[in-house]
GUGURO-509382 format. One record per atom (N, C-alpha, C): residue number from 1; atom name; x, y, z. Coordinates in pm, whole numbers, plus 50000, padded with zeros to 5 digits. Layout:
BEGIN
<atom><pos>NUM</pos><site>CA</site><east>X</east><north>Y</north><up>Z</up></atom>
...
This chain:
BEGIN
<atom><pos>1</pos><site>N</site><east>03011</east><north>33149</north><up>39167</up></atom>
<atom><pos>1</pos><site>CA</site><east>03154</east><north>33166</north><up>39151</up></atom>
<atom><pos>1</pos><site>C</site><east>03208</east><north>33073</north><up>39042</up></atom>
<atom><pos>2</pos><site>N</site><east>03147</east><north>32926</north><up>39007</up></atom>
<atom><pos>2</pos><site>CA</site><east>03186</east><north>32849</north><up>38970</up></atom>
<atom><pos>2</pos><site>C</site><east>03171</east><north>32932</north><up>38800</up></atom>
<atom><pos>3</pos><site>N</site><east>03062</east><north>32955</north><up>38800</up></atom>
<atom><pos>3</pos><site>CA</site><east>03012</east><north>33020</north><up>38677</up></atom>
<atom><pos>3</pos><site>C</site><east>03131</east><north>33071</north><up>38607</up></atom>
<atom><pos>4</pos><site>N</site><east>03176</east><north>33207</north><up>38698</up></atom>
<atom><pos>4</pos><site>CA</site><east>03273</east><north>33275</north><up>38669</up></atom>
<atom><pos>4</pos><site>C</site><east>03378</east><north>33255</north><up>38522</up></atom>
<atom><pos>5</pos><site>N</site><east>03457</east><north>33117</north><up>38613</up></atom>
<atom><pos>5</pos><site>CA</site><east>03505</east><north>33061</north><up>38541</up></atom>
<atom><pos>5</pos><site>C</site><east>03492</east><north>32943</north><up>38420</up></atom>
<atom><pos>6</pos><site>N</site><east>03376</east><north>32980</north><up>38374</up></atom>
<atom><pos>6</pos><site>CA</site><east>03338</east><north>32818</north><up>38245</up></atom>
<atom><pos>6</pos><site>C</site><east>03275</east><north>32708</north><up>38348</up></atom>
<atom><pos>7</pos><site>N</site><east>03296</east><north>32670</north><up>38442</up></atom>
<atom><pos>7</pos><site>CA</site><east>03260</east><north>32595</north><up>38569</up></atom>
<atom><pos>7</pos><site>C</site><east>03122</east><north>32573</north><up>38555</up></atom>
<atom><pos>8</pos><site>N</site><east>03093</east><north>32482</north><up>38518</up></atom>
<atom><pos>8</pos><site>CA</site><east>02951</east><north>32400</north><up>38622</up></atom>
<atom><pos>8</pos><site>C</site><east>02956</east><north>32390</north><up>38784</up></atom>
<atom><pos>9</pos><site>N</site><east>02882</east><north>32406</north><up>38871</up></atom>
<atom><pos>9</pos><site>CA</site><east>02924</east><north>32402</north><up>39018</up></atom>
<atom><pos>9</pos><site>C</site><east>02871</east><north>32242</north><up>39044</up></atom>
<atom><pos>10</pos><site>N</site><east>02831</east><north>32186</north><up>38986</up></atom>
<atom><pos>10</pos><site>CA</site><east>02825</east><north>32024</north><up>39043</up></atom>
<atom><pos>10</pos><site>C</site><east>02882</east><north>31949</north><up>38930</up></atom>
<atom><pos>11</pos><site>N</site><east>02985</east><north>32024</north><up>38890</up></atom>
<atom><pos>11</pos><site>CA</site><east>03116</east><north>31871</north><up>38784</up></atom>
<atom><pos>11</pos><site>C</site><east>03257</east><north>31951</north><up>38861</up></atom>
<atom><pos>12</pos><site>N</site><east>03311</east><north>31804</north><up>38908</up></atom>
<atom><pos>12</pos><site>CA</site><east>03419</east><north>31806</north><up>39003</up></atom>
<atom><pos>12</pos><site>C</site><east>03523</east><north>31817</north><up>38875</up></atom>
<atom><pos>13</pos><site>N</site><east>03634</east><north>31890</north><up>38869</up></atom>
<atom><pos>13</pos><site>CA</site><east>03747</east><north>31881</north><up>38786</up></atom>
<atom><pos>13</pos><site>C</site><east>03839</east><north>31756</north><up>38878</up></atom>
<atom><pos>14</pos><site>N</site><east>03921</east><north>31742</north><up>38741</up></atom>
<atom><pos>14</pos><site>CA</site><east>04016</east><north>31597</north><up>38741</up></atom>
<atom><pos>14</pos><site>C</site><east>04134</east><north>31644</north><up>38818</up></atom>
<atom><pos>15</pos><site>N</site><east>04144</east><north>31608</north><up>38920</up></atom>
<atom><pos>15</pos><site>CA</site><east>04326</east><north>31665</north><up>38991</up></atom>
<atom><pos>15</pos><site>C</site><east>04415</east><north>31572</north><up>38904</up></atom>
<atom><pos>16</pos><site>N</site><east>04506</east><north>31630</north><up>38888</up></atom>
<atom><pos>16</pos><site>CA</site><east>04598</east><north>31639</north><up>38830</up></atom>
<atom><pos>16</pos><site>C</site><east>04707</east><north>31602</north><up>38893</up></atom>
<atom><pos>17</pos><site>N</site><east>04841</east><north>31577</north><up>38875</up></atom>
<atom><pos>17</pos><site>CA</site><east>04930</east><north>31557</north><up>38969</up></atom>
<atom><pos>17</pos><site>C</site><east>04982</east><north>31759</north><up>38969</up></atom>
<atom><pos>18</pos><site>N</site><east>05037</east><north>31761</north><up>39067</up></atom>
<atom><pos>18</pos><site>CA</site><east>05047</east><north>31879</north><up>39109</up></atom>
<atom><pos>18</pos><site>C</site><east>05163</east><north>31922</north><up>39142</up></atom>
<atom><pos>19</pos><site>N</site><east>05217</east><north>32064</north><up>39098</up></atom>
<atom><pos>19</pos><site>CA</site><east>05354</east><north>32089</north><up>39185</up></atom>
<atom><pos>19</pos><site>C</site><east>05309</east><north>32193</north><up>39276</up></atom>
<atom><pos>20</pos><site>N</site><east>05394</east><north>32173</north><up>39397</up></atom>
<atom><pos>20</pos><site>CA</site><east>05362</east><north>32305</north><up>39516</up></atom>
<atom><pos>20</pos><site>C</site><east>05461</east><north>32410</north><up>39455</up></atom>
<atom><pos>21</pos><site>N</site><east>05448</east><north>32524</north><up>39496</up></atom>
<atom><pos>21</pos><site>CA</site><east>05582</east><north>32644</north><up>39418</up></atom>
<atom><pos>21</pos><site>C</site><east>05485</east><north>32715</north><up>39546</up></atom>
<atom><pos>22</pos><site>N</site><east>05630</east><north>32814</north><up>39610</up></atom>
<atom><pos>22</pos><site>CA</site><east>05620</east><north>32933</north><up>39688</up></atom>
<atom><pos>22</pos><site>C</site><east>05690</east><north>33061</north><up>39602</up></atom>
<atom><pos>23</pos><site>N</site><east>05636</east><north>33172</north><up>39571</up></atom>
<atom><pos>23</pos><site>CA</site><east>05690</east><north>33254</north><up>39451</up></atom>
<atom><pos>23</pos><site>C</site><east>05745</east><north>33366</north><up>39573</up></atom>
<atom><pos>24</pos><site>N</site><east>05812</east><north>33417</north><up>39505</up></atom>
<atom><pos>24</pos><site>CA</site><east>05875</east><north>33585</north><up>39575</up></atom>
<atom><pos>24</pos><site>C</site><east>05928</east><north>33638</north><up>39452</up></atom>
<atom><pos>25</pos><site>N</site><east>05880</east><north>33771</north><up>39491</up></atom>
<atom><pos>25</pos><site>CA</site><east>05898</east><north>33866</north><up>39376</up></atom>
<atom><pos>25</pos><site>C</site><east>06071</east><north>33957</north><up>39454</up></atom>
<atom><pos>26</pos><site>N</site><east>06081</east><north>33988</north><up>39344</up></atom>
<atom><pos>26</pos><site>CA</site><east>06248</east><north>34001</north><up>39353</up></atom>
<atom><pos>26</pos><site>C</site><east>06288</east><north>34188</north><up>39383</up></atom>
<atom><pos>27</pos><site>N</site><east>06122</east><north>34236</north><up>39422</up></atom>
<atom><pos>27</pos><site>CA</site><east>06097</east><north>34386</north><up>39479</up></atom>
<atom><pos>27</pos><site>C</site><east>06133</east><north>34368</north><up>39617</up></atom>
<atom><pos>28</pos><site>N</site><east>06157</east><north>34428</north><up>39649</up></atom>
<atom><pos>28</pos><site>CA</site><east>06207</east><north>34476</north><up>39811</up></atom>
<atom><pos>28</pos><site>C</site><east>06123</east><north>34429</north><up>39917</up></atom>
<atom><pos>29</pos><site>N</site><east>06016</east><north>34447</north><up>39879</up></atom>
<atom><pos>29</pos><site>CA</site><east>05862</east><north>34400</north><up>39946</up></atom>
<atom><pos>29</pos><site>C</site><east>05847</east><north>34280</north><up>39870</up></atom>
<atom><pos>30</pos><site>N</site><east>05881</east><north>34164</north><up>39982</up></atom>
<atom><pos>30</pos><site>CA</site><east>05814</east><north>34002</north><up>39934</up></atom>
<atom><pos>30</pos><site>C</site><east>05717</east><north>33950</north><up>40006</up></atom>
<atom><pos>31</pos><site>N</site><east>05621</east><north>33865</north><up>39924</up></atom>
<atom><pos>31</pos><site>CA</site><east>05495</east><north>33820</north><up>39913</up></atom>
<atom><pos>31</pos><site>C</site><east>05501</east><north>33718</north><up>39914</up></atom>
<atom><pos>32</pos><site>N</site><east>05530</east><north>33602</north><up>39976</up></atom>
<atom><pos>32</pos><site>CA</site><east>05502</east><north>33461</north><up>39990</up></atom>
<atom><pos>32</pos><site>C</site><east>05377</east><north>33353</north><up>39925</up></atom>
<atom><pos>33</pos><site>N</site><east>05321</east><north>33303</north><up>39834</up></atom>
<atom><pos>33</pos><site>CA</site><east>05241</east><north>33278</north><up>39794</up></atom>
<atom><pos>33</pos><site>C</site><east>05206</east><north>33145</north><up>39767</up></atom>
<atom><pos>34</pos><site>N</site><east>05185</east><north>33057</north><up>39808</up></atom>
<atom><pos>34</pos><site>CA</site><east>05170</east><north>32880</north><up>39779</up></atom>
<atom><pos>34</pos><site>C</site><east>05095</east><north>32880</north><up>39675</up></atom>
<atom><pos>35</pos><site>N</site><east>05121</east><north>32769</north><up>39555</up></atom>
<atom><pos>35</pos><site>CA</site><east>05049</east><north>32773</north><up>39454</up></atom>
<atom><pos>35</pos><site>C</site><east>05067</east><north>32610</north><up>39378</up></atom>
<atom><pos>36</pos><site>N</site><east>04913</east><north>32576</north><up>39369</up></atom>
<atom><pos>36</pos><site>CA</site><east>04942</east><north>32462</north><up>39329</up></atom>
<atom><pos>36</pos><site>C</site><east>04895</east><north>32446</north><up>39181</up></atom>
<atom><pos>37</pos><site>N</site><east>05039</east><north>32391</north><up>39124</up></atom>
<atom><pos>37</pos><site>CA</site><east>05033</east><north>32375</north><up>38950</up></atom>
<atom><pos>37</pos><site>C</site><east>05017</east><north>32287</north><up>38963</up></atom>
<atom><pos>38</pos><site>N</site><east>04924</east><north>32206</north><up>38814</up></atom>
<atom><pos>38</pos><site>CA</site><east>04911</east><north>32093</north><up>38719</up></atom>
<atom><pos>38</pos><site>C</site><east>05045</east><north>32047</north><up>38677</up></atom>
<atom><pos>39</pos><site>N</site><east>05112</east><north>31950</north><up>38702</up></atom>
<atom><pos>39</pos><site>CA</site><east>05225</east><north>31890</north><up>38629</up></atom>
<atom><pos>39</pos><site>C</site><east>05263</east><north>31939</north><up>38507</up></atom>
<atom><pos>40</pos><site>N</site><east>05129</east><north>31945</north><up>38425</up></atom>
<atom><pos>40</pos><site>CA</site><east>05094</east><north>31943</north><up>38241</up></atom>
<atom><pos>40</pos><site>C</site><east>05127</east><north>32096</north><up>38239</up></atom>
<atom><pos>41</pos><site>N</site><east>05101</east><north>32207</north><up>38276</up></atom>
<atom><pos>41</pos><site>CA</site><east>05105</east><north>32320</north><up>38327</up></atom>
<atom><pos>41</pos><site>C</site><east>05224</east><north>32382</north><up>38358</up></atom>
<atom><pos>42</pos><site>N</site><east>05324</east><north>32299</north><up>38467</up></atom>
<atom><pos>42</pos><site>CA</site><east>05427</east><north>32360</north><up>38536</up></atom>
<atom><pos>42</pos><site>C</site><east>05550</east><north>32420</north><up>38420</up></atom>
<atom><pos>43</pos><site>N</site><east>05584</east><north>32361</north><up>38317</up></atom>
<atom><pos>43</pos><site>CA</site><east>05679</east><north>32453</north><up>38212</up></atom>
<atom><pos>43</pos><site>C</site><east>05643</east><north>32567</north><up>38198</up></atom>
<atom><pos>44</pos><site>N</site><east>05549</east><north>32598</north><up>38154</up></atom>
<atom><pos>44</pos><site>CA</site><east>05460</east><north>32754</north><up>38121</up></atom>
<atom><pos>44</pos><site>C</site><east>05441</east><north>32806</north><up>38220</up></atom>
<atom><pos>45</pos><site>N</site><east>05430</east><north>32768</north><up>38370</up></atom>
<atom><pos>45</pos><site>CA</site><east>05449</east><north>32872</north><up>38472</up></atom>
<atom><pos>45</pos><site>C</site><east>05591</east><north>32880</north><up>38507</up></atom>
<atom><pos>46</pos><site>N</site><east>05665</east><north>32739</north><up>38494</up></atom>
<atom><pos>46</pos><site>CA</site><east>05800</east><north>32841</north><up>38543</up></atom>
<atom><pos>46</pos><site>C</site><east>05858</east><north>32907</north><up>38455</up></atom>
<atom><pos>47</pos><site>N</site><east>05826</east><north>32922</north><up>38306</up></atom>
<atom><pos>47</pos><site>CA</site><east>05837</east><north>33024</north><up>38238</up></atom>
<atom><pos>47</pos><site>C</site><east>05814</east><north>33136</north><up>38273</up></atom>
<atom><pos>48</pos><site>N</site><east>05675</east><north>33149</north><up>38307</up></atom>
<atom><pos>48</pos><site>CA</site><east>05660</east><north>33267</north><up>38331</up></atom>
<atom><pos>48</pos><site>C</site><east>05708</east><north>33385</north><up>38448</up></atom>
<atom><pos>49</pos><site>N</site><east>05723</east><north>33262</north><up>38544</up></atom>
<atom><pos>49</pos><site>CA</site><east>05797</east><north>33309</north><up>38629</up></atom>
<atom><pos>49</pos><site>C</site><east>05932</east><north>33358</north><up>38615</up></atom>
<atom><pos>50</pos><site>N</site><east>06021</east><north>33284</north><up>38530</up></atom>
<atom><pos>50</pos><site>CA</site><east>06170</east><north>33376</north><up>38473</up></atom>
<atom><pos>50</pos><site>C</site><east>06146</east><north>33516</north><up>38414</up></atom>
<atom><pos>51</pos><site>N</site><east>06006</east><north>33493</north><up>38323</up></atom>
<atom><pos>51</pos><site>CA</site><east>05968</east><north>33647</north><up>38299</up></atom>
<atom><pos>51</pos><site>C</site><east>05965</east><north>33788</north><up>38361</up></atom>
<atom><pos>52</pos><site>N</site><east>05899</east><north>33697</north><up>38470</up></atom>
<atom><pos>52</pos><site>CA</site><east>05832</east><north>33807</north><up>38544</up></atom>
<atom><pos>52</pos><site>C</site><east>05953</east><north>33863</north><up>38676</up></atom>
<atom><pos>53</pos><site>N</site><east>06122</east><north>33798</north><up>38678</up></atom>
<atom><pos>53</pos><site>CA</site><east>06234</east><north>33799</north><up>38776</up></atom>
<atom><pos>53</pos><site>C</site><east>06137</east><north>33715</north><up>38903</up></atom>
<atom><pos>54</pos><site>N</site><east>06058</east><north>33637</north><up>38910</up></atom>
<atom><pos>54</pos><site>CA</site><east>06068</east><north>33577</north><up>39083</up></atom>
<atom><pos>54</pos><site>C</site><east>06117</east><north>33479</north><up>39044</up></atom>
<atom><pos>55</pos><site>N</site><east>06113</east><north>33434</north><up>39193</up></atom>
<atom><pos>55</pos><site>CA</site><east>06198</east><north>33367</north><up>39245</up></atom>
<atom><pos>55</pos><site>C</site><east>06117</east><north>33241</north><up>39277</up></atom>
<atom><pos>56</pos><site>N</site><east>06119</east><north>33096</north><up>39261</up></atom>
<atom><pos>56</pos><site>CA</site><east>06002</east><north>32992</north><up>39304</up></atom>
<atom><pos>56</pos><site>C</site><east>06111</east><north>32875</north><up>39361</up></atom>
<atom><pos>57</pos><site>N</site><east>06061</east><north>32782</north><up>39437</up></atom>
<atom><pos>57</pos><site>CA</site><east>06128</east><north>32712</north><up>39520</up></atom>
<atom><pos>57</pos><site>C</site><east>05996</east><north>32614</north><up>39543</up></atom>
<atom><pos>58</pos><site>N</site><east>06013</east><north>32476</north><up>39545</up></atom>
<atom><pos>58</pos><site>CA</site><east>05937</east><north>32387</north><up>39573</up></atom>
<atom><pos>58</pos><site>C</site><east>05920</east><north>32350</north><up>39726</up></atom>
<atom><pos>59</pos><site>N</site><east>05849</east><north>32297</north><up>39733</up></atom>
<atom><pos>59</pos><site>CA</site><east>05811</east><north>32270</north><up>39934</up></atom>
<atom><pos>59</pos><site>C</site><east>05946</east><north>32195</north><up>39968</up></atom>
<atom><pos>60</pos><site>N</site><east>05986</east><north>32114</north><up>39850</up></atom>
<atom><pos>60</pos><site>CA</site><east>06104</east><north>32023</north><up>39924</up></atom>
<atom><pos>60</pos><site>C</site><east>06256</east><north>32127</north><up>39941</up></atom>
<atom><pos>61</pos><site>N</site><east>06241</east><north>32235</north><up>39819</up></atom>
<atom><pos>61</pos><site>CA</site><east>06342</east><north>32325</north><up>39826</up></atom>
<atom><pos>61</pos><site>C</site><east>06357</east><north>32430</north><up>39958</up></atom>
<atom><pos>62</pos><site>N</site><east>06219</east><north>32482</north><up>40003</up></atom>
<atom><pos>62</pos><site>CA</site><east>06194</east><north>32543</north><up>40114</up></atom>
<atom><pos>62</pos><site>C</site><east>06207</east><north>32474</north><up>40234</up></atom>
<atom><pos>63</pos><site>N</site><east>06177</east><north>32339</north><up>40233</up></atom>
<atom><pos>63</pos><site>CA</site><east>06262</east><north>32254</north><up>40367</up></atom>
<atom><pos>63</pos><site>C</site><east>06378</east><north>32234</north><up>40396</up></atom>
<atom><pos>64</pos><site>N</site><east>06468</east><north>32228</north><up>40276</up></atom>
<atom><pos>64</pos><site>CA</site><east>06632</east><north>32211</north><up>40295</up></atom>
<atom><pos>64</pos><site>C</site><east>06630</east><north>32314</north><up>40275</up></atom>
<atom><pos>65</pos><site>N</site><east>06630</east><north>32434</north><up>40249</up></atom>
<atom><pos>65</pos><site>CA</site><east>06665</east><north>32588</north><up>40331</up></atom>
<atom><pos>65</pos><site>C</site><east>06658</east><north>32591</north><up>40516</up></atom>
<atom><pos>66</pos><site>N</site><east>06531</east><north>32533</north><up>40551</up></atom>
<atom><pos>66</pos><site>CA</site><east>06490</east><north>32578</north><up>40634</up></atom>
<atom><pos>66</pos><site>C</site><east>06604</east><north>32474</north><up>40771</up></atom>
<atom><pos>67</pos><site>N</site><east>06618</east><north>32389</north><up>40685</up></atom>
<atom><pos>67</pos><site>CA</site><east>06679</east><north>32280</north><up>40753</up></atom>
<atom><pos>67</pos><site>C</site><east>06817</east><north>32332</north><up>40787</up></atom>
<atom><pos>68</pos><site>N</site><east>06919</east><north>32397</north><up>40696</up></atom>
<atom><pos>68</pos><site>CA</site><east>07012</east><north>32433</north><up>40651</up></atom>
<atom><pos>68</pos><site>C</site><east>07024</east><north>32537</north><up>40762</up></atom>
<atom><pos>69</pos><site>N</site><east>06910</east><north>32653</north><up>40779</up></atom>
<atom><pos>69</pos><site>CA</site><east>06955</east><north>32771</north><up>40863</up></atom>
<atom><pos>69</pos><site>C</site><east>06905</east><north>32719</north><up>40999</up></atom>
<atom><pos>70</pos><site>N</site><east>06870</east><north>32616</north><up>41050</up></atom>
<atom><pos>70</pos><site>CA</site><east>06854</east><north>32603</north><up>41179</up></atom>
<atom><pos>70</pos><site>C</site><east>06936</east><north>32599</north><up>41247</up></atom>
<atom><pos>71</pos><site>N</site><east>06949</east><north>32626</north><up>41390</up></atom>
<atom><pos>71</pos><site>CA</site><east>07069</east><north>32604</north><up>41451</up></atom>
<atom><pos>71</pos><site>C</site><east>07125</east><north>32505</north><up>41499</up></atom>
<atom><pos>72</pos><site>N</site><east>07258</east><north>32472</north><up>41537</up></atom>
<atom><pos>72</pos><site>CA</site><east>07282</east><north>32327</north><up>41538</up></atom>
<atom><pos>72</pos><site>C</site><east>07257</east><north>32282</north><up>41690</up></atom>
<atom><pos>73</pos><site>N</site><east>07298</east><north>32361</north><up>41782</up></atom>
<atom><pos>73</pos><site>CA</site><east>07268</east><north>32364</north><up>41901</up></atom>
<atom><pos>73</pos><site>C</site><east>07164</east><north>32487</north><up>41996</up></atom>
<atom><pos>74</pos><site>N</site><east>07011</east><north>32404</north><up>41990</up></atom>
<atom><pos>74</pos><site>CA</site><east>06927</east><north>32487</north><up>42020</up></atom>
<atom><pos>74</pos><site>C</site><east>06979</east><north>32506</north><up>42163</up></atom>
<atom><pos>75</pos><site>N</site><east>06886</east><north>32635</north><up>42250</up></atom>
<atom><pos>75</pos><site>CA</site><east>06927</east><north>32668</north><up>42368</up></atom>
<atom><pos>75</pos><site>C</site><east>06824</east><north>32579</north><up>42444</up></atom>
<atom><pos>76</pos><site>N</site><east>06742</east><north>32511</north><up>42377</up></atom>
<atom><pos>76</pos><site>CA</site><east>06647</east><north>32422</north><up>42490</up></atom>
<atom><pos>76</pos><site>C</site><east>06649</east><north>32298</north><up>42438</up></atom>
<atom><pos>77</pos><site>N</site><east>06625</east><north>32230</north><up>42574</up></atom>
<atom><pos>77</pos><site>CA</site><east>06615</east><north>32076</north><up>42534</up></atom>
<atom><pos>77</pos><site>C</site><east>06512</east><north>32007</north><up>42484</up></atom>
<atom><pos>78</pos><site>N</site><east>06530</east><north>31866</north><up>42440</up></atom>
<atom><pos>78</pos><site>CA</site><east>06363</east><north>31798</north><up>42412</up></atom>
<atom><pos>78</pos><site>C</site><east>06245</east><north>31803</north><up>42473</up></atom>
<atom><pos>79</pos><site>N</site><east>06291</east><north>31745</north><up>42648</up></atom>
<atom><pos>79</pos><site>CA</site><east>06223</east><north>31730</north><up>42763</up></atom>
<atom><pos>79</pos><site>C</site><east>06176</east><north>31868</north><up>42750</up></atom>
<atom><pos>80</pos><site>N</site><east>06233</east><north>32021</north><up>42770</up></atom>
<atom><pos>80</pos><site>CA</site><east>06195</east><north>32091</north><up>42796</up></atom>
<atom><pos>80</pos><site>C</site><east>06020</east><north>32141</north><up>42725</up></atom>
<atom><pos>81</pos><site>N</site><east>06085</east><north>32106</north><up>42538</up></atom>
<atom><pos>81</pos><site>CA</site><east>05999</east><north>32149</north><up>42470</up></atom>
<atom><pos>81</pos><site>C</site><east>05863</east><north>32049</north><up>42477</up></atom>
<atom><pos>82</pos><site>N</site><east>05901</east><north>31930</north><up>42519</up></atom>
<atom><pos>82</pos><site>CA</site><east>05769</east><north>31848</north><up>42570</up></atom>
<atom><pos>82</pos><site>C</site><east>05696</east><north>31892</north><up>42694</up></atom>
<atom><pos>83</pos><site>N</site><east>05744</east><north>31920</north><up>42820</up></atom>
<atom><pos>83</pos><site>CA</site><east>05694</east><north>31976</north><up>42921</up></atom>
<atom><pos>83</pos><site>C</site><east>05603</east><north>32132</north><up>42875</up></atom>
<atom><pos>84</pos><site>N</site><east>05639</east><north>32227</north><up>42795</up></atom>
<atom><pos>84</pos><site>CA</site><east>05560</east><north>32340</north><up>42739</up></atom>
<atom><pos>84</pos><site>C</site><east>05431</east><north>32268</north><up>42691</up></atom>
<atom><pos>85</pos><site>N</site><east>05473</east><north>32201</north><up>42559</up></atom>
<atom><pos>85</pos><site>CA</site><east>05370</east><north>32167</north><up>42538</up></atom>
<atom><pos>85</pos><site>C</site><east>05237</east><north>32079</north><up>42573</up></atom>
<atom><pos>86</pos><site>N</site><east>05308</east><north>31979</north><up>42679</up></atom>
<atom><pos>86</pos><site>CA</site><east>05186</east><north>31931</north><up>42760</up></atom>
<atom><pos>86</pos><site>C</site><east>05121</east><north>32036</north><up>42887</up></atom>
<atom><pos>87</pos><site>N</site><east>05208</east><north>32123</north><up>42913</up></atom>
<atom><pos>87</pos><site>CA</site><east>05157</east><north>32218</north><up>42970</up></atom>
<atom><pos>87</pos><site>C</site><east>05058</east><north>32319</north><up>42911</up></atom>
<atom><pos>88</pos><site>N</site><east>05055</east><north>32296</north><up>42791</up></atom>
<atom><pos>88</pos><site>CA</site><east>04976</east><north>32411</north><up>42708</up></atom>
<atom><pos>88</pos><site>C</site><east>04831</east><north>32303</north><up>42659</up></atom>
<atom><pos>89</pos><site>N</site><east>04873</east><north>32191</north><up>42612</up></atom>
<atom><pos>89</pos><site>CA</site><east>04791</east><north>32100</north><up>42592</up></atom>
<atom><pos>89</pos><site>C</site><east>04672</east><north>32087</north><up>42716</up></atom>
<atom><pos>90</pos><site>N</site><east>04744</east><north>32040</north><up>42820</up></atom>
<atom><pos>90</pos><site>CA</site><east>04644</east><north>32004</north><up>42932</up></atom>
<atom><pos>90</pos><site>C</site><east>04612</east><north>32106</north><up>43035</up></atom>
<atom><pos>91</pos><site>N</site><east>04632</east><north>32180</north><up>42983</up></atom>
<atom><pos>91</pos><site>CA</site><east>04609</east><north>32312</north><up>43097</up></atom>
<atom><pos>91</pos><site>C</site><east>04460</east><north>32333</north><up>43086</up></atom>
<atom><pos>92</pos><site>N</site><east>04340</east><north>32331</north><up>43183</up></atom>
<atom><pos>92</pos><site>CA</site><east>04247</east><north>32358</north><up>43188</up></atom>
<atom><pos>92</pos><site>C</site><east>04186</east><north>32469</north><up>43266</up></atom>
């Protein structure tokens, strides 16, 4: 596989610093996709991404969404959601 790509399979590539991006395409039918860019890299993909109409959002952007639509007053309590889960945990 390594071949494939120019790759030697026993030379480790250099990580890079990295951005996370979740893409959605702006068709009716969305595709969720995690993708991790090279720092050096990330201009030319979010270029390309304006190209192509999606839509990209970073992990920290997708948490304050997620944060944002939660509800403010869940219908269950802490205790409750601890008791499930040690119930699910230690259940033998």
């Amino acid at each position: 596989m390594y071949e494939k790509f120019g790759m030697r399979k026993n030379v480790v590539p250099l990580q890079a610093k990295r951005k996370n991006v979740t893409i959605m395409t702006s068709n009716t039918t969305i595709q969720g996709v995690y993708v991790n860019v090279p720092a050096v890299d990330w201009s030319l993909f979010r270029e390309l991404i304006r190209k192509f109409g999606w839509q990209a959002e970073t992990r920290e952007q997708l948490l304050d969404r997620f944060i944002v639509s939660r509800p403010a007053n869940p219908g269950i309590s802490e205790e409750e959601i601890m008791d499930e889960v040690k119930s699910v945990r230690y259940a033998k």
